[in-house]
C-alpha positions as CSV (number, residue, x, y, z in Angstrom):
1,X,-121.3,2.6,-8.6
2,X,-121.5,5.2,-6.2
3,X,-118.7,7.6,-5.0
4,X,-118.5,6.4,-0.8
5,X,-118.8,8.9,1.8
6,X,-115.2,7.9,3.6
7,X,-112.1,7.6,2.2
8,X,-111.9,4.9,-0.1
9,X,-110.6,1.4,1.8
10,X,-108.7,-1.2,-0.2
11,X,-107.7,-4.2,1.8
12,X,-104.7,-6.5,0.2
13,X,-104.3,-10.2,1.7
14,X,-101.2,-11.5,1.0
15,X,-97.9,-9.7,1.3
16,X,-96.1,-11.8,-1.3
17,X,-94.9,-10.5,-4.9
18,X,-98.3,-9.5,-5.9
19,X,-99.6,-8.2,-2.7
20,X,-96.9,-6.3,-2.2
21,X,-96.3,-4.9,-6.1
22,X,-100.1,-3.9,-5.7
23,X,-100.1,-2.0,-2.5
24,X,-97.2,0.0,-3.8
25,X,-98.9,0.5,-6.6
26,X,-101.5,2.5,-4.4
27,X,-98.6,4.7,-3.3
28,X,-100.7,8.2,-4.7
29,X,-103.6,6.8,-4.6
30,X,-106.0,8.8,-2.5
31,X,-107.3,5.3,-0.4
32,X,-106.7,3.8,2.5
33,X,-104.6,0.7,2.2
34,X,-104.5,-2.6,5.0
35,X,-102.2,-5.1,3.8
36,X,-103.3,-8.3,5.6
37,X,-100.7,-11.0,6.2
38,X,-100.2,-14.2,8.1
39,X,-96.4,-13.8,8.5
40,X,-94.7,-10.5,8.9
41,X,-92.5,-10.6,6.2
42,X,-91.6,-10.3,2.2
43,X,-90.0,-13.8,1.0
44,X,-88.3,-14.2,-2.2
45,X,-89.6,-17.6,-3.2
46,X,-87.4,-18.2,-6.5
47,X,-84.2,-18.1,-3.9
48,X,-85.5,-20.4,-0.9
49,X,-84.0,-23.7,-2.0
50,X,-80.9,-21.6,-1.5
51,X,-82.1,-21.1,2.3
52,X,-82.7,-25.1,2.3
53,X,-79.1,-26.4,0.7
54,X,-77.6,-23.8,3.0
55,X,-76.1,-21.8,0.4
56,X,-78.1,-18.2,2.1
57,X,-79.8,-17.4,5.2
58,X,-83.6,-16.4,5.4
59,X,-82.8,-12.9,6.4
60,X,-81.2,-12.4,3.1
61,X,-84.1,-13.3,0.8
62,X,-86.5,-11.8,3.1
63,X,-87.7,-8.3,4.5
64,X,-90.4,-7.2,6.9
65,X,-93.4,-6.0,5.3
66,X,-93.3,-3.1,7.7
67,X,-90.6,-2.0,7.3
68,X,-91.0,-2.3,2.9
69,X,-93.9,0.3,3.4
70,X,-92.6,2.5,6.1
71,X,-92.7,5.4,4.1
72,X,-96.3,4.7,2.4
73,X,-98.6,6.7,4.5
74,X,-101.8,5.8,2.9
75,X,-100.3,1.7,4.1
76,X,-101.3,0.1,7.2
77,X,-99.7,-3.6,7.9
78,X,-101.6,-6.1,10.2
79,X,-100.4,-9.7,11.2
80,X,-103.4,-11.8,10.7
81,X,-104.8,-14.9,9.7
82,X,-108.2,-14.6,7.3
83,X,-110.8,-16.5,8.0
84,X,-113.4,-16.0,5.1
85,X,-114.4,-13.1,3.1
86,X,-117.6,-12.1,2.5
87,X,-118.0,-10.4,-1.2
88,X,-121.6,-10.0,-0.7
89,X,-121.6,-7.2,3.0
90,X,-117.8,-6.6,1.6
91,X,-116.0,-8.0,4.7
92,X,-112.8,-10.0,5.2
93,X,-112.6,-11.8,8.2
94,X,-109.9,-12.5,10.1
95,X,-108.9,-14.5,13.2
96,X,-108.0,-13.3,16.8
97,X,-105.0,-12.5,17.4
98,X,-102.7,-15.0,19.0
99,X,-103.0,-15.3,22.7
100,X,-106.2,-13.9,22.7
101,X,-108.5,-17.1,22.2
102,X,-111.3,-15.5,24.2
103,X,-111.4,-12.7,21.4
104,X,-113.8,-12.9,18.4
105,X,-113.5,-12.3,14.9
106,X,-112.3,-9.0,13.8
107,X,-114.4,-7.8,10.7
108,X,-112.5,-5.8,8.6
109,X,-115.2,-3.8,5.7
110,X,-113.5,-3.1,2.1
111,X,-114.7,-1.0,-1.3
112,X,-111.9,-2.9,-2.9
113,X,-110.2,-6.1,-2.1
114,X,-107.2,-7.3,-3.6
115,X,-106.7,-11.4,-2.8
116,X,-103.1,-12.3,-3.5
117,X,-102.7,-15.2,-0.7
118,X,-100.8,-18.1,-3.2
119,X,-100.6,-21.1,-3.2
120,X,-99.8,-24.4,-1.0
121,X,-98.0,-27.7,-1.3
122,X,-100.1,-30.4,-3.1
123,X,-100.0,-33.9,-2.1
124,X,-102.5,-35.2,-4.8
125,X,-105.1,-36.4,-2.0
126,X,-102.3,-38.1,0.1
127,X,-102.0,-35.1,2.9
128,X,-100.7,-38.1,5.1
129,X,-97.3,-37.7,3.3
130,X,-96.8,-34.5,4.5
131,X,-94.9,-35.0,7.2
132,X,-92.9,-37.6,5.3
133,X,-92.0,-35.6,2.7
134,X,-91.9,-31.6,3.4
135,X,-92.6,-29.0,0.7
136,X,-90.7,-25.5,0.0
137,X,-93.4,-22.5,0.5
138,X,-91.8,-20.5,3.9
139,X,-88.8,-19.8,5.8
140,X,-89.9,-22.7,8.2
141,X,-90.0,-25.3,5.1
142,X,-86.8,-24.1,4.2
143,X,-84.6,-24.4,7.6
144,X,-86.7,-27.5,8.6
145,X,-85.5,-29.1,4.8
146,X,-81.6,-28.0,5.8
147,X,-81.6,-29.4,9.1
148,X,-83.2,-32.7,7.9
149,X,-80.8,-32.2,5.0
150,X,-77.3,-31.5,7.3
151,X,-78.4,-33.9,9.9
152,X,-78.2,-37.0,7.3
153,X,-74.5,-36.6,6.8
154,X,-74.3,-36.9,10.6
155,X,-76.2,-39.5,11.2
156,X,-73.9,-41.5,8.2
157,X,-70.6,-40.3,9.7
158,X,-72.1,-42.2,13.4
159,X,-73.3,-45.1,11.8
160,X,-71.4,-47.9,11.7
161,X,-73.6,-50.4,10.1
162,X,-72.9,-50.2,5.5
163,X,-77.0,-50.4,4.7
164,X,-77.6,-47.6,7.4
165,X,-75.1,-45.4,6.0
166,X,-76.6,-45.7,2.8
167,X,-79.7,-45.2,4.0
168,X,-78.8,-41.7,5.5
169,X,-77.0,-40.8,2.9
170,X,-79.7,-41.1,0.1
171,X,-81.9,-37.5,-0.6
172,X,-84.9,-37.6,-3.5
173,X,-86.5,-34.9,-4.7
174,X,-90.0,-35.3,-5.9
175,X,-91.0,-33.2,-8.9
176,X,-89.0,-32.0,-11.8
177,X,-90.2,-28.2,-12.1
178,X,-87.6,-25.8,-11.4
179,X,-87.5,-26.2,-7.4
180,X,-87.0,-29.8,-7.9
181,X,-84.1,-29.9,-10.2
182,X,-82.5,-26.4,-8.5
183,X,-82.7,-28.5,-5.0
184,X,-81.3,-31.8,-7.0
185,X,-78.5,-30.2,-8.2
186,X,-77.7,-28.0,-5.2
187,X,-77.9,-31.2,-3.1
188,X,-75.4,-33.3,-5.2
189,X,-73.1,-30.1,-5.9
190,X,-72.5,-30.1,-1.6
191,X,-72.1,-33.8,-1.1
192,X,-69.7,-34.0,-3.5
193,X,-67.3,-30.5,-3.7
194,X,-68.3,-28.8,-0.3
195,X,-68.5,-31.3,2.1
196,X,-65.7,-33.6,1.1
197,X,-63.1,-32.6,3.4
198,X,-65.1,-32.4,6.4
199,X,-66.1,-35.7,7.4
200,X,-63.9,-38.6,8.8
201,X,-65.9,-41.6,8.6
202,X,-67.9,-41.3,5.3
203,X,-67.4,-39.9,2.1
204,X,-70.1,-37.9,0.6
205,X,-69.0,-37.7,-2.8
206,X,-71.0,-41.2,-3.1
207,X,-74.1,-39.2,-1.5
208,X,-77.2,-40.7,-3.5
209,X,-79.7,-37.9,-5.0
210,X,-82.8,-39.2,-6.6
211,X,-85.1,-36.6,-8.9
212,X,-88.3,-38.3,-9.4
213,X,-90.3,-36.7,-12.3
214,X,-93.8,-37.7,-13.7
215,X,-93.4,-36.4,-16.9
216,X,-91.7,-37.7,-19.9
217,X,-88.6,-35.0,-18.8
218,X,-88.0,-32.5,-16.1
219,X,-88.3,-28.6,-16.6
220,X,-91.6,-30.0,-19.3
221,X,-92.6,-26.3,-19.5
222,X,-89.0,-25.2,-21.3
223,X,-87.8,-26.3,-24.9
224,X,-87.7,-30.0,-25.4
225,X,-83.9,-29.3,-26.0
226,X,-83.0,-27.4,-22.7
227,X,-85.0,-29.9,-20.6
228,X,-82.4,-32.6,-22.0
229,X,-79.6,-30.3,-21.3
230,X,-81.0,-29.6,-17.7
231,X,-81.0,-33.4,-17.6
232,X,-77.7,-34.2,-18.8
233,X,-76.2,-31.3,-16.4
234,X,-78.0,-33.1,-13.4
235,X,-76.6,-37.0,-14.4
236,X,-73.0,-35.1,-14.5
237,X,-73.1,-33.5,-11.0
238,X,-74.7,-37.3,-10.0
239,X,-78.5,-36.8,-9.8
240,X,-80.2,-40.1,-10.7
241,X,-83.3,-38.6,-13.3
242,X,-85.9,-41.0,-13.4
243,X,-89.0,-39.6,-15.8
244,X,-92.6,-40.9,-16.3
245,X,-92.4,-42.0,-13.1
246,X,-94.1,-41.8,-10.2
247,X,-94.2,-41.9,-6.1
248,X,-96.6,-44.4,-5.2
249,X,-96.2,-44.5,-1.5
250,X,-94.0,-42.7,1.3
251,X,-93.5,-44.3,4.8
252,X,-91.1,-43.0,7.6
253,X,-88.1,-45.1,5.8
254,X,-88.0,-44.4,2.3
255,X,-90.3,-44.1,-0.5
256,X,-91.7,-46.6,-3.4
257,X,-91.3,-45.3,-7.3
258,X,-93.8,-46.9,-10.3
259,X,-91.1,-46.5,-13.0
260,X,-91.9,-46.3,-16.7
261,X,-92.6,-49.0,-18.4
262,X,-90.1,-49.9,-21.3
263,X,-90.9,-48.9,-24.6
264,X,-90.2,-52.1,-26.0
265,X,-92.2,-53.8,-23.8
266,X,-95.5,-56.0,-25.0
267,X,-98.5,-54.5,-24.7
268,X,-99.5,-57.7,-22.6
269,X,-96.2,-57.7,-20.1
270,X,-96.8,-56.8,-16.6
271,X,-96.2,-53.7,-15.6
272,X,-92.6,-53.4,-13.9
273,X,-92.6,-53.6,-9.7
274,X,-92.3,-50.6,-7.8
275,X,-88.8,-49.4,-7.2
276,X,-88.3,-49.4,-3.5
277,X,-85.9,-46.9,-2.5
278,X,-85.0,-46.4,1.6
279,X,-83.9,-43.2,1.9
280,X,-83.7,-40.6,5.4
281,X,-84.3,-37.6,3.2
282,X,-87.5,-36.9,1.0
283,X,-88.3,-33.3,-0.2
284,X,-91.5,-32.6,-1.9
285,X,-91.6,-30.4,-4.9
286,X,-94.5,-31.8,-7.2
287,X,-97.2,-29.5,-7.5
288,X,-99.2,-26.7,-5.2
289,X,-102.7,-26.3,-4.5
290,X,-104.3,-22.9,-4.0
291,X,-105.2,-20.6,-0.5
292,X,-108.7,-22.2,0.7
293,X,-109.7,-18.6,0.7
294,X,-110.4,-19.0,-2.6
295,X,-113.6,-20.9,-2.1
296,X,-115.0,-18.7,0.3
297,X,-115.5,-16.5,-2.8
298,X,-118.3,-18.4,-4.4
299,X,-116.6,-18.1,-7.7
300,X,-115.5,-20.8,-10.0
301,X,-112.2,-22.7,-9.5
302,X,-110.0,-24.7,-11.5
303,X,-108.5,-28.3,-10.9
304,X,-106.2,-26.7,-8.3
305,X,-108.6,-24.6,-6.5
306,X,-107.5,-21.5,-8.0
307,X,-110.1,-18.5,-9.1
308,X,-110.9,-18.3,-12.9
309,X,-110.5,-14.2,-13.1
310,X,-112.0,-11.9,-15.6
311,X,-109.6,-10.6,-18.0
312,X,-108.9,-7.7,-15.8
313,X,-108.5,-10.3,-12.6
314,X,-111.6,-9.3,-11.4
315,X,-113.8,-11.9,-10.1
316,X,-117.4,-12.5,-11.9
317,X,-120.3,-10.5,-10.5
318,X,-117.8,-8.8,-8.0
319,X,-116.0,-6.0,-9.6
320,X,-114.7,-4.6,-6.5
321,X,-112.7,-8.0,-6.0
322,X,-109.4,-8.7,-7.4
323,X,-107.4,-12.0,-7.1
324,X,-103.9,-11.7,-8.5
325,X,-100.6,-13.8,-8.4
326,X,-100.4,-17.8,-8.3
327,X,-104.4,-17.5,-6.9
328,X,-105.6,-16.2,-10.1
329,X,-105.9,-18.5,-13.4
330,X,-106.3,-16.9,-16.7
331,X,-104.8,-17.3,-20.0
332,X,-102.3,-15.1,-21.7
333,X,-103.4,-12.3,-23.8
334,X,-101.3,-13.1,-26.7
335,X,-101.6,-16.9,-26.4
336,X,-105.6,-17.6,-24.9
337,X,-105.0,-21.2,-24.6
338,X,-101.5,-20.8,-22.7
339,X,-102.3,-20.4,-18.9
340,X,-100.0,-17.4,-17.1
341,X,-97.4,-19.5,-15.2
342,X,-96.8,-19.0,-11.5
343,X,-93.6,-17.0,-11.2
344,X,-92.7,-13.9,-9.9
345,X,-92.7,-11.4,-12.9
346,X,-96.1,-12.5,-13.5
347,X,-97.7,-11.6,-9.8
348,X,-95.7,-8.3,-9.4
349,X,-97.5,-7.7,-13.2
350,X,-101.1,-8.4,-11.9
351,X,-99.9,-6.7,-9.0
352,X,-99.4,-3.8,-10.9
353,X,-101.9,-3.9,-13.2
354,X,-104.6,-4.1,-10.6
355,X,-103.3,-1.4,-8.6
356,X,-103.9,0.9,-12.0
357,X,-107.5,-0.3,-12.4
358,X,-108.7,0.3,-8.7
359,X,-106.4,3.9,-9.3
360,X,-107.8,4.8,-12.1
361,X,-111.5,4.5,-11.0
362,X,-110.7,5.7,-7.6
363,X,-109.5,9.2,-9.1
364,X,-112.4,9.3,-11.1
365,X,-114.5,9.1,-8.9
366,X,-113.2,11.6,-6.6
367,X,-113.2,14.3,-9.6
368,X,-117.2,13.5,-10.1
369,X,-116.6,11.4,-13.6
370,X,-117.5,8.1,-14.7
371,X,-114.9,5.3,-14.1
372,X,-112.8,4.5,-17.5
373,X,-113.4,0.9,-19.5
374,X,-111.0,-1.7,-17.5
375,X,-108.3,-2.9,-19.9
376,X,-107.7,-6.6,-19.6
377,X,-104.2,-8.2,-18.1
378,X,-101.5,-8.1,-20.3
379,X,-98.7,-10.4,-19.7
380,X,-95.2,-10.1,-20.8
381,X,-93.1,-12.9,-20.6
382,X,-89.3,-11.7,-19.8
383,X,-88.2,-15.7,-19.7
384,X,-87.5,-18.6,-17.9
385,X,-84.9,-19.5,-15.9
386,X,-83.4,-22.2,-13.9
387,X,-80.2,-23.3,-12.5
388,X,-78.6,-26.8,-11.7
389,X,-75.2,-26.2,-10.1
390,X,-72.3,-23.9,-10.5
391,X,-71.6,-22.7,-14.0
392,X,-75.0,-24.7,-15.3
393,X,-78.3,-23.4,-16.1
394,X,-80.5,-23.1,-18.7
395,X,-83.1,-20.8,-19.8
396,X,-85.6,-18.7,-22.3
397,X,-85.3,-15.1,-23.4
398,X,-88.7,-13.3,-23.2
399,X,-89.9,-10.8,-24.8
400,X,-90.9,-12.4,-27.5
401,X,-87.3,-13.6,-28.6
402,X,-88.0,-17.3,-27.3
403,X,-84.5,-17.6,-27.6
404,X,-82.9,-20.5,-25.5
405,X,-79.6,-20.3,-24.0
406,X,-77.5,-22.7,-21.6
407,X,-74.1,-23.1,-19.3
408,X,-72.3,-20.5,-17.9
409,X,-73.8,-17.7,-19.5
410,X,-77.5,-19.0,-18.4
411,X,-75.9,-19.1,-14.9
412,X,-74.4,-16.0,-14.8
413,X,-77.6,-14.3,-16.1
414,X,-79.7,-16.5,-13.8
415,X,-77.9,-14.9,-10.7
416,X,-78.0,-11.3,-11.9
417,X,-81.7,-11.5,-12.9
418,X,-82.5,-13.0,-9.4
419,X,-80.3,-10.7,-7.2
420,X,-82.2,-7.9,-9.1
421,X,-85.4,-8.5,-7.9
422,X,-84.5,-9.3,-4.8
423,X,-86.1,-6.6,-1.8
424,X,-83.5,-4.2,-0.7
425,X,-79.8,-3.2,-1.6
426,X,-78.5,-4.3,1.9
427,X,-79.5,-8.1,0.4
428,X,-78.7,-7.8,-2.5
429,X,-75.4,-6.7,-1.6
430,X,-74.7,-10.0,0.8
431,X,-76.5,-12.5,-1.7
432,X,-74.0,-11.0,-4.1
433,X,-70.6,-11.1,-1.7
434,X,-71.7,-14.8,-0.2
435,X,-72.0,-16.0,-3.9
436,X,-69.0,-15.1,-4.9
437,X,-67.8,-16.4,-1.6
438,X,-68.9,-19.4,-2.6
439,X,-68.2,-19.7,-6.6
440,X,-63.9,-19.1,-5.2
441,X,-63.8,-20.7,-1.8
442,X,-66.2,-23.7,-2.6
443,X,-67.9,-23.0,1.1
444,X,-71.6,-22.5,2.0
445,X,-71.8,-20.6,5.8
446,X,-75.4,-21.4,6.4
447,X,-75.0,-25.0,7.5
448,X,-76.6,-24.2,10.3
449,X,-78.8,-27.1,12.2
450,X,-81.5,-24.7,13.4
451,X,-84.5,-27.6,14.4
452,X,-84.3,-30.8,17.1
453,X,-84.6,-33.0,14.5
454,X,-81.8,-35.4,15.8
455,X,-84.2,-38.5,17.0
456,X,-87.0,-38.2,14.0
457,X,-85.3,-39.9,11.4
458,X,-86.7,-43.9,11.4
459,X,-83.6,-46.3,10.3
460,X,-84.1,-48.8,7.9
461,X,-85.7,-51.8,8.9
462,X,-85.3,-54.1,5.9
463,X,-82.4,-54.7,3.9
């Protein structure tokens, strides 16, 4: 590997936790950074279910990129849209800007790349349910979810007809990770304490909220013991759990659920009908697929279209090419058949970590010496985490404790951990003051309806 004649360029896609962790990383580093990004902002993903129950508003779990970096002079920020990337001439791609359709391709050369551009909703091959059923990935998931979300309750407190109201009033949540059982509960915990006392015609304590969950319980990746607690926690704020079961269909009225079969059952009984559920409200949270910039790598991918990384997150045959964050797939250190999971510590670690690999080389290098061995990724697992209402969460202490915790305590920690990471001491100061807001006055002041959505609900058409 030879020393380049210009100043060394390193070229970041994706301006989320790894992206970001990895670019300021690079802070000394004697490169030139270009942190590409389709949207010009930082989002904390862990808090945007907040954003879609209306409990905060985007601003306050998100920052412009530009202005995170403003004091990084080694940091340039484009918006833009990538294309392709080209490992062998060591080009990324991008697309023209908007507006400017008669422009072509910008071609954008690199000595290092970083690829941190996530991950996606996954439908499981049924893309047509999309529209049916939104995910949670952006700001515009998020205030499209609350609007659809807020807009039930009004279109219950007009109807006049029993079977329409209930249809309106009905929400499920598909998957049982930690998005899908923090949305549950934050769903139920509005109908039925923060809403009460504003609506004249309904009463939204008797809101339904459906969690629909393929495996044998939700939150399957925690302790067998805290995923029952999280369960129990859920039934008592009103959540209908249904596990080992699955969504077999989705149509612009509702949704049809294969439930588990009995254990009792014979082996020769027939299998039980679908549940058929109508319902004006269905939020998809059931499993993501990766960027499709992954394949223009020409590496191998896993079942979800993520890149299986070298131990150091490098890419095989490319050692100038990094993928880090919910793109990369590679096993923990400590445990080699235990995948890293796709939170945030763990991309603001590869973040991190690859930002000391390309440093390291890059300042040898420019002092004429050899580049030093890579050492491989090292994960450290600080926990889990997740919350199902006020005073209830459960979680893991890392760090090799493995010790599991629940209630108020949980909670409590849950919302210190979180405001922690959180970009910025202006948001973390109103996250903090609207939560406490919140916990004494039982009020949410982000029930804003944001989207025209008014006309796109289909009623019921069958009763």
């Amino acid at each position: 590997m030879s020393t380049p004649q210009h100043r060394p360029r390193v070229i970041i896609i994706g301006g989320g936790f790894a992206g970001l962790s990895a670019a300021r990383g690079l802070a000394s580093t004697p490169c030139d950074i270009t942190l590409l990004d389709r949207r010009n902002h930082h989002l904390f993903q862990p808090l945007l279910y907040q954003v879609a129950t209306a409990a905060l508003s985007p601003a306050q779990i998100a920052a412009p990129i530009r202005r995170i970096l403003r004091s990084q002079r080694n940091a340039t920020v484009l918006l833009a849209d990538v294309s392709s990337i080209d490992p062998q001439t060591r080009v990324v791609k991008i697309k023209p800007a908007p507006g400017d359709a008669a422009a072509d391709e910008q071609s954008l050369p690199y000595d290092h790349l970083v690829l941190a551009a996530g991950v996606t909703h996954s439908y499981f091959g049924r893309d047509d349910w999309a529209d049916l059923a939104p995910g949670l990935k952006s700001v515009e998931d998020a205030t499209a979810i609350r609007a659809k979300f807020l807009i039930a309750f009004e279109a219950a407190e007009r109807a006049t007809d029993p079977y329409e109201r209930r249809y309106h009033l009905t929400f499920i949540v598909v998957g049982g990770g930690p998005t899908g059982v923090e949305l549950a509960g934050a769903m139920a915990e509005i109908a039925r304490s923060i809403l009460t006392s504003e609506f004249r015609s309904i009463k939204t304590e008797t809101a339904r909220v459906i969690l629909v969950e393929a495996n044998e319980r939700v939150l399957s990746t925690y302790p067998a013991d805290l995923s029952d607690r999280a369960k129990r926690d859920l039934e008592s704020l009103g959540v209908q759990v249904l596990t080992s079961s699955r969504v077999t269909h989705i149509d612009p009225r509702g949704v049809e659920i294969r439930i588990a079969r009995a254990p009792d059952l014979p082996a020769n009984a027939p299998d039980p009908e679908p549940l058929r559920v109508d319902a004006a409200t269905v939020v998809w949270a059931a499993g993501v697929k990766a960027s499709p910039l992954a394949a223009s790598l020409g590496v191998p991918l896993d079942k979800a279209g993520r890149v299986l990384v070298n131990a150091d997150l490098s890419i095989p045959n490319h050692p100038e090419i990094f993928v880090a964050g919910d793109l990369a797939s590679v096993m923990q250190h400590s445990a080699p058949s235990k995948p890293v999971p796709g939170v945030a510590p763990a991309a603001m670690q590869m973040g991190r970590h690859v930002a000391r690999v390309i440093r390291a080389e890059l300042v040898a290098l420019s002092q004429g010496q050899s580049p030093p061995p890579r050492p491989p990724f090292v994960y450290t697992n600080k926990g889990e985490l997740a919350t199902i209402g006020r005073n209830k969460a459960v979680g893991v202490l890392g760090f090799g404790l493995n010790f599991p915790f629940a209630g108020f305590f949980a909670w409590l920690f849950w919302a210190l951990v979180h405001v922690t990471y959180l970009i910025g001491f202006r948001n973390r100061l109103l996250v903090m003051f609207d939560w406490v807001w919140s916990y004494v006055f039982f009020s949410r002041g982000a029930r804003l309806i944001t989207t025209d959505q008014h006309d796109r609900a289909a009623p019921p058409q069958a009763r």
